[in-house]
Structures are given as C-alpha cells and as structure tokens.
C-alpha positions in Angstrom: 0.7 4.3 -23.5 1.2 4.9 -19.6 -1.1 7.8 -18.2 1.0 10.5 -16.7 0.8 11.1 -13.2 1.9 13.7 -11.1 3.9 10.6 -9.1 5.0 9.1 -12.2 8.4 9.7 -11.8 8.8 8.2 -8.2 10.5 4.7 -8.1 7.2 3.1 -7.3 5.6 4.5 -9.6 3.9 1.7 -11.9 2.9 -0.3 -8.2 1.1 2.8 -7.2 -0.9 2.6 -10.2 -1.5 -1.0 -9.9 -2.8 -0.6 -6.4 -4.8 2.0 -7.4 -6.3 -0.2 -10.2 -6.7 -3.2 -8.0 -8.9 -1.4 -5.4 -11.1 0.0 -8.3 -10.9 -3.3 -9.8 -11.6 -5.0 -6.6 -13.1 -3.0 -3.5 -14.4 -5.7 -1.9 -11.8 -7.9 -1.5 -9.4 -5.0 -0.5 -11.9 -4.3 2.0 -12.3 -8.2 3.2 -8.4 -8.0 3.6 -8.4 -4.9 5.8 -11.5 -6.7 7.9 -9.9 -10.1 8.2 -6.2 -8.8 9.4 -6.8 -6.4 11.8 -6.7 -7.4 15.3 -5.0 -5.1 18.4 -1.6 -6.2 17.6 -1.9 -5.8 14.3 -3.6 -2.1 14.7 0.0 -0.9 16.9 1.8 -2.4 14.3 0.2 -0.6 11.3 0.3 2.6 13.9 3.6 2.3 14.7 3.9 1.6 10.4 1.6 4.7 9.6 3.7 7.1 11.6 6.9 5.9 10.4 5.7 6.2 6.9 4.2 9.8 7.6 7.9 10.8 9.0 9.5 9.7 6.0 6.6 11.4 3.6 7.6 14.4 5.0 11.1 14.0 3.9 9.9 13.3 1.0 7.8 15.7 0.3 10.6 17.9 1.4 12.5 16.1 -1.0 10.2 17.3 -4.4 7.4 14.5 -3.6 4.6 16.7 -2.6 2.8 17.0 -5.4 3.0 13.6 -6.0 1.8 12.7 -2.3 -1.3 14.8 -3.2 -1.9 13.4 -6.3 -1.2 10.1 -5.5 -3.9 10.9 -2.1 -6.5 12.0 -4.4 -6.1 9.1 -6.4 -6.5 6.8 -3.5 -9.2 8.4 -1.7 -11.4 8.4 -5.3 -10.6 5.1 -6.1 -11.6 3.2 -2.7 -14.2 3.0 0.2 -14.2 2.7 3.7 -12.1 -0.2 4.7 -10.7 -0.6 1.8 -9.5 2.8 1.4 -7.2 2.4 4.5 -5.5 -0.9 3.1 -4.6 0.6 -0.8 -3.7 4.1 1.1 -0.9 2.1 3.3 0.0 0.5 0.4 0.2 3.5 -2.0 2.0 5.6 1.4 4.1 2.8 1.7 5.3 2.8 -2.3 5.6 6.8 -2.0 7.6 6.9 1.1 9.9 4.0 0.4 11.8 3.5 -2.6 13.5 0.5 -1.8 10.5 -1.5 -0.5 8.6 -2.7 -4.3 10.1 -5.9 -3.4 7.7 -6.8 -0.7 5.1 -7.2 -3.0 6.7 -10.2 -4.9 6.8 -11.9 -1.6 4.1 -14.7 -0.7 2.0 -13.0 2.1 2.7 -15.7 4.7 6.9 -15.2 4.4 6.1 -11.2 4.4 3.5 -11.4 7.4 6.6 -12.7 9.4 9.0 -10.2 8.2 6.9 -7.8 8.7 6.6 -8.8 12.9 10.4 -9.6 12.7 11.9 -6.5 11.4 9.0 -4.2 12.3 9.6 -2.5 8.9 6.8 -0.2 8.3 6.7 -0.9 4.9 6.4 -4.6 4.7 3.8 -3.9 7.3 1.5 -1.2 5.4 2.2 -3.5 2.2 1.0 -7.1 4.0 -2.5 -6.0 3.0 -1.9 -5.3 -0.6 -0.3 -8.5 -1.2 -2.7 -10.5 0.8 -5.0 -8.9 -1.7 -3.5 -9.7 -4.9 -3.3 -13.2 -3.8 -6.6 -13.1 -3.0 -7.7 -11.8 -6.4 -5.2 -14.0 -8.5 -7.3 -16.8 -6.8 -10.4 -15.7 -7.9 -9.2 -14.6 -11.4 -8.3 -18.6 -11.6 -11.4 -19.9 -10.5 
C-alpha cells in the first residue's frame, strides 16, 4: 500500500517519493552529483531554474498546492544533507511546480544536459541532477 502524503495527489506525485527515497537511500551520491555539476554556468542556469520554479510554486500554491509544497519541503529537508539536499529539493520543486515535466527523468542525462542548455527549461535543468543520480546509483546497484 502507497503511504499517503499531503502531495499525493499532485501529478508527480510517485517521483517525488522516489526522489525522496533515493536521497535517503543514497545521500552521498546525490551529494557527489551536486559537487561534480556545479560550475558558474551551471549555478545561473539552476538560478535562473530556481526562480522560474519558485514563480510557478506560487501559482501553484495559489492553485491548492500549499500544503503539499510544505509537506513535500519537510520531506526533503529530513531526508537529505547539505549538498545533497539542494539537488533532491530541485528535483522534488521541479516535480511540484511542473506537471508536465516527469518525462525528463526517463531521459539519459547526457540528451537532457543538452536540452536543458537548449531550451533553458527550468525543469529539465533542476531535474539534470536527479537523473544524473539515478544513473549513477543503477550503476552501482549492478556492480
């Protein structure tokens, strides 16, 4: 049986929780992910993504989605650490903010990382961690 969550009727729901599991799962790689990807360009792109994201939380919290922001917030901050808080919290604002955008994560990280620079969407952008990190973990989980 699925735990209930106060966000568990968002679109997104089910990736939010497996983001959430992953970094609980798997802090350290979430957190060599953030380390490894961040460079200046990188940090105006997730910026510019983080403020686009924001804009459209509020609409959605204006929209019913604020307890499910807060939940979902509290979630993420209890589940990760340091750097690896700020790559599952783009992922989980990201899933939260955009309904349309669980698609990203079925993408192989190199095609999304150029997406992501091509179409400056914010949430392939805030997402490129996330699925850097699954791939990273489904390599490990094979080894």
């Amino acid at each position: 049986m699925t735990k209930k969550t106060k966000w568990s009727h968002l679109p997104n729901a089910h990736h939010i929780d497996r983001v959430l599991a992953s970094v609980k799962a798997h802090p350290d790689e979430w957190s060599a992910v953030r380390t490894a990807a961040w460079d200046a360009a990188w940090d105006a792109a997730w910026d510019a993504a983080w403020d686009a994201a924001l804009d459209a939380a509020i609409g959605a919290i204006q929209r019913d989605r604020d307890s499910a922001w807060d939940a979902a917030w509290d979630a993420a901050w209890d589940a990760v650490r340091d750097r690896a808080y700020a790559a599952a919290w783009g992922a989980v604002a990201a899933l939260i903010a955009y309904d349309d955008c669980a698609h990203y994560l079925d993408m192989p990280s190199d095609r999304l990382r150029v997406w992501a620079i091509l179409s400056e969407n914010p949430a392939a952008v805030l997402l490129l961690p996330a699925v850097i990190t699954f791939e990273k973990i489904n390599e490990l989980e094979l080894v």
